[in-house]
C-alpha positions in Angstrom: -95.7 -5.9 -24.2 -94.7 -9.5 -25.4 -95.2 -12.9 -23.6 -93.2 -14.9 -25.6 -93.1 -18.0 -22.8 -96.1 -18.3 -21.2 -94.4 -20.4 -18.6 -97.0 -22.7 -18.3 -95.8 -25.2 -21.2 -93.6 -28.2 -20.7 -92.1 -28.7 -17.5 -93.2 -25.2 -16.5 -96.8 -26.4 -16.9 -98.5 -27.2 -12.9 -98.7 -31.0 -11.7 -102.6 -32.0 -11.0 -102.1 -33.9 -7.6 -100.2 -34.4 -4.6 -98.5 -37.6 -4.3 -97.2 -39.8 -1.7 -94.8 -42.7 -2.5 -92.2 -44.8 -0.4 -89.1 -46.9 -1.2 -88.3 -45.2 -4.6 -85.9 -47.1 -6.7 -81.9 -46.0 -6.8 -79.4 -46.1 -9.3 -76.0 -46.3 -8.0 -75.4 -45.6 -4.2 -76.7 -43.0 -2.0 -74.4 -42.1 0.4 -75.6 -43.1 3.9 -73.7 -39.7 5.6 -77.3 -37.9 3.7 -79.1 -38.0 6.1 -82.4 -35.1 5.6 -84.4 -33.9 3.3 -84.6 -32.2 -0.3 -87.1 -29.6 -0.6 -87.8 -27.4 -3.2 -91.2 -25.0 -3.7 -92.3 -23.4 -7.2 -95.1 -22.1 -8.7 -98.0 -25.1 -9.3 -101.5 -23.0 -10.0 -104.2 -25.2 -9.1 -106.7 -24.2 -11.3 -105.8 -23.2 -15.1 -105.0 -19.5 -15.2 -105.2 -17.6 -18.4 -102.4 -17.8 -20.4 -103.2 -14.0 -21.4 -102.3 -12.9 -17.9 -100.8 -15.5 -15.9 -96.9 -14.6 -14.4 -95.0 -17.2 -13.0 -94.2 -15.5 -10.0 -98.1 -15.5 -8.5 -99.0 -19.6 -9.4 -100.0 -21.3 -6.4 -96.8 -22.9 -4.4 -96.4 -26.6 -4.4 -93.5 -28.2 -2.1 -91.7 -31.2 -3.1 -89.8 -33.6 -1.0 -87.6 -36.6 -1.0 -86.0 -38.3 2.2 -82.9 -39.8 2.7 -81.8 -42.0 5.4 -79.4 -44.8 5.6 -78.7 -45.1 2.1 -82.3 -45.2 1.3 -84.9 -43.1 -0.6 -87.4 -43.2 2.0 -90.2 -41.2 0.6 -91.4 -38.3 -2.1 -94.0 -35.9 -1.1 -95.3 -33.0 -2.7 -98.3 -30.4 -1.2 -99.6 -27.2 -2.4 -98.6 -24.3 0.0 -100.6 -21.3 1.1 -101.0 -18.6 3.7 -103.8 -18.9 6.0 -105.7 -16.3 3.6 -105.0 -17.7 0.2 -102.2 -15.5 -0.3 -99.0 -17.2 -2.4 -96.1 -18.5 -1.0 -93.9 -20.6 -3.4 -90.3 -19.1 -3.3 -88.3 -21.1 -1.0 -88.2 -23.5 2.1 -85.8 -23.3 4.9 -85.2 -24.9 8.0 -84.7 -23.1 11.0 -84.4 -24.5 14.5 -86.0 -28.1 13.5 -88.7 -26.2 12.2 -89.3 -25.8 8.4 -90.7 -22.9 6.6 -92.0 -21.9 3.0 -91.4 -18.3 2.1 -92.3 -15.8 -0.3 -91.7 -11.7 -0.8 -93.0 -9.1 -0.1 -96.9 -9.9 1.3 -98.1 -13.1 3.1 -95.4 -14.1 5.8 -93.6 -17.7 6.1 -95.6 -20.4 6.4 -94.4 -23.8 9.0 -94.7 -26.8 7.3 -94.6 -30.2 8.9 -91.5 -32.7 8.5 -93.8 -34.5 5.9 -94.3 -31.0 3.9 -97.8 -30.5 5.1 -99.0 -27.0 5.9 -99.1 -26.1 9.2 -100.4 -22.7 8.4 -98.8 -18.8 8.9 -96.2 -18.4 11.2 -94.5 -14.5 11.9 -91.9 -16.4 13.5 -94.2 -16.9 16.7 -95.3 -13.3 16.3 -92.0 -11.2 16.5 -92.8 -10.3 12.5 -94.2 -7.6 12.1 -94.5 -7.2 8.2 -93.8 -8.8 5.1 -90.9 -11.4 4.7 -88.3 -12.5 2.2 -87.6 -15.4 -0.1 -84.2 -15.3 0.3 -82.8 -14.8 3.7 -78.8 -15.6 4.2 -76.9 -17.6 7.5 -74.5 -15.9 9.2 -72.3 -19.4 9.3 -70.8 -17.8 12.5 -73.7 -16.8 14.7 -77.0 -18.7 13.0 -78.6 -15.5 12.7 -80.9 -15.4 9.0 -80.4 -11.9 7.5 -82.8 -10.7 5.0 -84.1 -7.8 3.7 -88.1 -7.3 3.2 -90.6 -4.8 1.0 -93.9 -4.2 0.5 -95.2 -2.2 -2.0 -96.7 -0.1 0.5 -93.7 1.1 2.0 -91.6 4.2 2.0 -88.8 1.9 3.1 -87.2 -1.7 3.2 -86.2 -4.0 6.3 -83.3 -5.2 7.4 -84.8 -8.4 9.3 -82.7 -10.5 11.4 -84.1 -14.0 12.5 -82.2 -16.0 15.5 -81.4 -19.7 15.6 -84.4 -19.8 17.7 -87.0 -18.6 14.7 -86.9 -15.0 16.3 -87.1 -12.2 14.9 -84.4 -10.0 16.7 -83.8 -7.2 14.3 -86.4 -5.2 11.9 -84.4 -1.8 11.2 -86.4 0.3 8.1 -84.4 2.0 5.7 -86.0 4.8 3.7 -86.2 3.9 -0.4 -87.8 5.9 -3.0 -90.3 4.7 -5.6 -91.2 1.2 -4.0 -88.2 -1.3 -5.8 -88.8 -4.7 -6.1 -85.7 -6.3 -3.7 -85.7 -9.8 -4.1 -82.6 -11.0 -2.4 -79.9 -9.8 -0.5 -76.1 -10.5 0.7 -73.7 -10.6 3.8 -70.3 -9.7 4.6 -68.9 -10.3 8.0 -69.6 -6.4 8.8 -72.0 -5.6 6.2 -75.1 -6.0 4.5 -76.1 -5.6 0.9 -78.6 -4.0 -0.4 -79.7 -4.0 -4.2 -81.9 -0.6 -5.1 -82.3 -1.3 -8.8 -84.6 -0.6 -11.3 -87.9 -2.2 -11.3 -90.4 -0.9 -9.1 -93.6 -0.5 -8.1 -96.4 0.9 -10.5 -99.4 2.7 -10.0 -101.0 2.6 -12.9 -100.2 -0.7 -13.8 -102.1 -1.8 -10.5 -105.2 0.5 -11.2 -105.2 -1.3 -14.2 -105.9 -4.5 -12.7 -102.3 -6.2 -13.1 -101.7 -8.4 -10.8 -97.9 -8.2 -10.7 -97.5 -4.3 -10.8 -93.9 -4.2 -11.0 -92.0 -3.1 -13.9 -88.6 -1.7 -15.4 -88.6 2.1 -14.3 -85.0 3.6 -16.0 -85.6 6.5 -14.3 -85.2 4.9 -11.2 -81.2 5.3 -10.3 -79.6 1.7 -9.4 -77.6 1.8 -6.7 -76.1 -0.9 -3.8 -76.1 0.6 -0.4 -74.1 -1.1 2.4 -75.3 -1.4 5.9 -73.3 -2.4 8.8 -74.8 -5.3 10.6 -75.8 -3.6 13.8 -75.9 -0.1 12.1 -78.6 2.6 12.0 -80.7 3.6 8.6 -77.9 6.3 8.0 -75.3 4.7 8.0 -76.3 2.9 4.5 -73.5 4.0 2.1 -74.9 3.1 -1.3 -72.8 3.0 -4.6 -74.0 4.0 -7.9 -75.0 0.9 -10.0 -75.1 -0.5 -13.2 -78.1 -0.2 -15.1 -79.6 -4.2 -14.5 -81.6 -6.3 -12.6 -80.5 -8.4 -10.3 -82.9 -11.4 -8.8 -80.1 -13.8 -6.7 -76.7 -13.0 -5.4 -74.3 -15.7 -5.2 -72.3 -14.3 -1.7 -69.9 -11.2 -0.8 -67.2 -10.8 1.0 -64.5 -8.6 2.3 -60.9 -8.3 0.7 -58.6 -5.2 1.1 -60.5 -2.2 1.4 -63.0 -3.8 -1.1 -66.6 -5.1 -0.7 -67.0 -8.0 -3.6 -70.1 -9.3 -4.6 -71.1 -11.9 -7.2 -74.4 -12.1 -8.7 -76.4 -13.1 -11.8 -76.8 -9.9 -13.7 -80.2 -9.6 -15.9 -79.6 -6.6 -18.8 -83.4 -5.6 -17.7 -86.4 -6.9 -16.0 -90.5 -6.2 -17.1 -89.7 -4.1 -19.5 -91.0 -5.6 -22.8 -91.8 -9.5 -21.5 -94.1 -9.1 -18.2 -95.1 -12.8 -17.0 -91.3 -13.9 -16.4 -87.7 -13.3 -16.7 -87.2 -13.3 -20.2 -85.2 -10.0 -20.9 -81.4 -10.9 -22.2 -79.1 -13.1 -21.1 -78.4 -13.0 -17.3 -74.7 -13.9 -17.1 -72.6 -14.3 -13.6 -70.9 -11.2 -12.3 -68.7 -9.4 -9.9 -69.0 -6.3 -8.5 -66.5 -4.8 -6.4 -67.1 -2.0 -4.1 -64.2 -0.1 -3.3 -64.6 1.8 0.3 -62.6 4.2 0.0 -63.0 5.4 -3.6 -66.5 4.9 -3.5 -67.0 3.3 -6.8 -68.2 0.3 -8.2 -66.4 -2.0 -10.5 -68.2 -4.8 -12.7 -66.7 -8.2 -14.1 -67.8 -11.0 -16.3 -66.6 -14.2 -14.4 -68.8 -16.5 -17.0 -70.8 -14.9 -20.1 -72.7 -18.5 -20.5 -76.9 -17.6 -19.5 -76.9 -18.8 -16.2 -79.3 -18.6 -13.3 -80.2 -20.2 -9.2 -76.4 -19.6 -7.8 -75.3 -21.6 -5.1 -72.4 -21.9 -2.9 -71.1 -24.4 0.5 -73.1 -22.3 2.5 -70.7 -22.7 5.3 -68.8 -19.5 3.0 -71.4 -17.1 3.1 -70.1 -13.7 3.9 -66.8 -15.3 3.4 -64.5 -15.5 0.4 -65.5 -18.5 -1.3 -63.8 -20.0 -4.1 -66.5 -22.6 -5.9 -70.0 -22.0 -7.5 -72.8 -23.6 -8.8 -75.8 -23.3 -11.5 -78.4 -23.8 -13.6 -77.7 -23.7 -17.2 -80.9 -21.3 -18.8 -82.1 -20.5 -22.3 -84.2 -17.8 -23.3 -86.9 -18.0 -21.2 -84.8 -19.4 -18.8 -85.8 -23.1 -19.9 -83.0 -24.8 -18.2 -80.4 -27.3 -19.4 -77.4 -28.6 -17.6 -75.6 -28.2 -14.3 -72.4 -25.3 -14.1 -69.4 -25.7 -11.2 -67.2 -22.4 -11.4 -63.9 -22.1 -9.7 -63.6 -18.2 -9.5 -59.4 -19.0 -8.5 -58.8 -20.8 -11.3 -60.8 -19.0 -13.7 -62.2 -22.1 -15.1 -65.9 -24.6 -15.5 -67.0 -27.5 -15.9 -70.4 -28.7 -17.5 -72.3 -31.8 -16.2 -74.6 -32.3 -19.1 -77.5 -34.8 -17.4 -77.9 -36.3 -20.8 -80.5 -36.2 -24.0 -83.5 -34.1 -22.7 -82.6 -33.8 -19.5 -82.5 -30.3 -17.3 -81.1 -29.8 -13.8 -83.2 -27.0 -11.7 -81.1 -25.2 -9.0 -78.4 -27.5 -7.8 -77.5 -27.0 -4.1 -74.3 -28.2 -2.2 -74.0 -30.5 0.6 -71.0 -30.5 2.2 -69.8 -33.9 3.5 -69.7 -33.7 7.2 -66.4 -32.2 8.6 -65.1 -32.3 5.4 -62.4 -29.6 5.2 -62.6 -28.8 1.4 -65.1 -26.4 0.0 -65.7 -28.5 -2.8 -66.2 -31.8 -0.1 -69.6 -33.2 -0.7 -71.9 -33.6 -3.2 -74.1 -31.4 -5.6 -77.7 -32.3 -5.3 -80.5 -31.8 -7.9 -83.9 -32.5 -9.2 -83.5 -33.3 -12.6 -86.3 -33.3 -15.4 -86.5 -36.0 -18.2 -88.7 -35.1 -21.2 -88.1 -38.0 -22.6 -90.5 -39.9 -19.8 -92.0 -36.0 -18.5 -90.9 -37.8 -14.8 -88.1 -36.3 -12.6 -85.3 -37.8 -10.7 -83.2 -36.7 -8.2 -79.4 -36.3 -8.9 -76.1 -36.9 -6.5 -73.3 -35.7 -8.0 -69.6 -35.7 -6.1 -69.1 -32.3 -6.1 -64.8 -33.1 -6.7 -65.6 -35.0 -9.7 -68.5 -32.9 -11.4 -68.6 -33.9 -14.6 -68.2 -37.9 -13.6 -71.2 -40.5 -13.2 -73.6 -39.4 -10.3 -73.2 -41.1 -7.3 -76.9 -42.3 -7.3 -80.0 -41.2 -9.2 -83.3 -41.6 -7.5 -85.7 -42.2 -9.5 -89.2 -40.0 -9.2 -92.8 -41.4 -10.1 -93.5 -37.6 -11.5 -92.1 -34.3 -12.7 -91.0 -31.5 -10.5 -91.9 -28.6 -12.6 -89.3 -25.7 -13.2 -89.6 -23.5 -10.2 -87.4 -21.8 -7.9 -85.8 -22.4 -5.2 -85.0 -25.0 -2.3 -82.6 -26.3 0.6 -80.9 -30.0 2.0 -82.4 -29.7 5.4 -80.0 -32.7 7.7 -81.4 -34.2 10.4 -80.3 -32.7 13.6 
C-alpha cells in the first residue's frame, strides 16, 4: 500500500473559515448575459485528519460561490456541507427547479442549500428517495428529467433513479450487480442508459479492518458496460464485456449507426497500490464504441495527455457532441491548465493560466440562444500559488487560448476538489 499524495498539501490542503465578501474586484469585463451563480463543493475536513489515513473522498464538504449579475461580481461565499447526521456530502451541486442541492454517493442523500450556499439540511427530494443518491446525475436536455444511477455497499443491486424537473423522484428501477462495485457516474443516450460495472468494489475485510473507504481494485471482478433502455425493466440490461480500467466521469454518449459511443476518462486502475486518492497511472480521454449488433466493444485514444473533470455544452448530452473540456492533471492529479478538444477535427488547444497557476474543472456556459456548440464561455476557478488566493476565470469558449474575458479576483483559495455547475437565474 503506498500514499504517495496525501492530498492534504498545497491547494489540496482544507481552508479554516467560511467567508463572506461583496463587490470583488474584475479584470477585464464580465459579460452582463451571466447572469447566476458558480458553485463548486470538494472535500474541506474541518478538523486535521491523520495524514496516515485520511482519503480525499471522505473530508468534510465545503461549497464555494461567486454571483454574477449585471456585469458585476456581486459576492463569494463558501460553507461547509453536511447531512443532517454528520454524514459527507462534497461531490457536486446542482440546481434543480430553483432549488439547489449538494450531493454525494452512495450513503447520505442530497442536501438543499439556500441561494446564499447555506445548508438547509437533507432533502430525499421531498421524500420520493428512498435510498442512497449519486454525485453525478445527467439532463435529459429534451424532457428535464436527471438520470442517475445509485449504490450502496449494502446492496445486491444498483438504481436507475430518475428525478423530474419538479425535484421528484419518478423512477428507482434496481438492477441486480454482483460483488458491490463502486459506480460513480453514469451516461445517457436518447434511448439508453449506461452503466459502468468495473472493477473496484466493495471489501469486507478491508471494512472489518476499520478502513473507512472499503473499496478497492478487485481483478477478479469482470468489467463490463450494460445498457438499459430508458423505460426498460432490470432484464433488459445488455452489458458488454469491458476493458480492464476504472472509470470515475464520463464525458457523454450517444447514438450513431447501430453504435452506442461513449467517451470517458479512462484510469489504468483504481485502489490498488495508492488507497487515499486517484493516483494509479495516467487517466487519458477515451472512446468506447458499443456495437449493437456485434455485441462488442471497441476502445480509442482521442487524447493520451493525463486529463481529468470532462465537460461538455450540456445542452448535447445524450446527443452527439463535437467539443470537450478539461482539467490538465499530474500524477496525483495536481492540476495544471485548461484542455478544449474538438473530437471532428481531431485537434486541442491548451490555455495555460500562466506561471503557477491551475484551473479545476472548467464548465461551459453557453451564450443564450447561441446556435454554436462552442457559443459561450468556459468558466473556472483558478488557483495561484504564487499569492495561495483563487480567482475565477471567463474564457470565450471560440477563442480558448486568447486573454480571458474577465478574471475575478478571489480574497482566498478554492482548494482542488471536485465538482460543480453555472446555475442561471431563472
Amino acid at each position: 500500500m503506498t500514499t504517495e499524495v496525501s492530498f492534504l498539501d498545497g491547494n489540496f490542503g482544507p481552508v479554516t473559515e467560511e467567508v463572506t465578501t461583496f463587490d470583488l474586484p474584475v479584470t477585464g469585463t464580465i459579460p452582463p448575459e451571466l447572469a447566476g451563480r458558480l458553485v463548486r463543493i470538494g472535500p474541506n475536513p474541518k478538523a486535521p485528519p491523520d495524514p496516515a489515513t485520511y482519503h480525499w473522498f471522505l473530508g468534510d464538504g465545503m461549497v464555494h460561490g461567486l454571483r454574477l449579475r449585471d456585469g458585476r461580481a456581486e459576492w463569494y461565499r463558501n460553507r461547509w456541507v453536511q447531512g443532517d447526521a454528520g454524514e459527507v456530502v462534497n461531490t457536486h451541486v446542482v440546481g434543480i427547479d430553483g432549488r439547489t442541492f449538494a450531493l454525494v454517493e452512495a450513503g447520505s442523500q442530497p442536501v438543499e442549500l439556500s441561494d446564499e450556499l447555506d445548508p438547509l439540511g437533507t432533502c430525499a427530494f421531498d421524500g420520493t428517495l428512498e435510498g442512497a443518491y449519486s454525485a453525478h446525475p445527467h439532463r435529459d436536455p429534451t424532457t428535464g428529467e436527471m438520470h442517475a444511477v445509485t449504490y450502496n455497499w449494502a446492496w445486491d443491486h444498483i438504481r436507475h433513479v430518475v428525478v423530474g424537473p419538479d425535484a421528484r423522484v419518478r423512477r428507482e428501477l434496481q438492477i441486480p450487480v454482483a460483488g458491490g462495485p463502486m459506480i460513480h457516474d453514469c451516461a445517457i443516450t436518447e434511448h439508453h442508459v449506461v452503466l459502468l460495472d468495473l472493477p473496484v468494489t466493495f471489501s469486507l475485510e478491508t471494512a472489518a479492518a476499520g478502513v473507512a473507504f472499503p473499496y478497492r481494485w478487485n481483478p477478479d471482478h469482470p468489467p463490463r458496460v450494460g445498457l438499459l433502455p430508458l423505460d426498460g425493466a432490470p432484464g433488459d440490461v445488455r452489458w458488454f464485456e469491458a476493458p480492464t480500467c476504472y472509470v470515475f466521469h464520463t464525458l457523454n454518449a450517444f447514438e450513431r449507426d447501430g453504435t452506442v459511443v461513449v467517451d470517458l476518462v479512462r484510469h489504468p486502475r483504481m485502489f490498488a497500490t495508492a488507497v487515499n486518492g486517484p493516483n494509479e497511472g495516467d487517466p487519458v480521454l477515451e472512446r468506447w464504441s458499443l456495437d449493437l449488433a456485434a455485441g462488442t466493444l471497441v476502445t480509442e485514444t482521442l487524447d493520451d495527455r493525463p486529463q481529468e473533470f470532462p465537460r461538455l455544452d450540456e445542452r448535447r448530452t445524450g446527443r452527439p457532441h463535437r467539443f470537450a473540456y478539461a482539467a490538465a492533471v499530474g500524477a496525483g492529479l495536481r492540476h495544471g491548465p485548461a484542455l478544449k478538444h474538438d473530437l471532428v477535427a481531431g485537434t486541442s488547444e491548451v490555455h495555460d493560466h500562466g506561471p503557477g497557476r491551475a484551473t479545476l474543472e472548467p464548465l461551459f456556459v453557453p451564450r443564450a440562444d447561441g446556435p454554436g456548440e462552442d457559443d459561450g464561455w468556459v468558466m473556472s476557478y483558478v488557483y495561484d500559488a504564487t499569492t495561495d488566493r483563487s480567482d475565477v476565470v471567463i474564457l470565450d469558449a471560440g477563442d480558448f487560448t486568447g486573454e480571458p474575458v474577465a478574471t475575478v479576483h478571489l480574497p482566498v483559495r478554492v482548494p482542488f476538489g471536485f465538482h460543480g455547475s453555472w446555475i442561471a437565474d431563472r
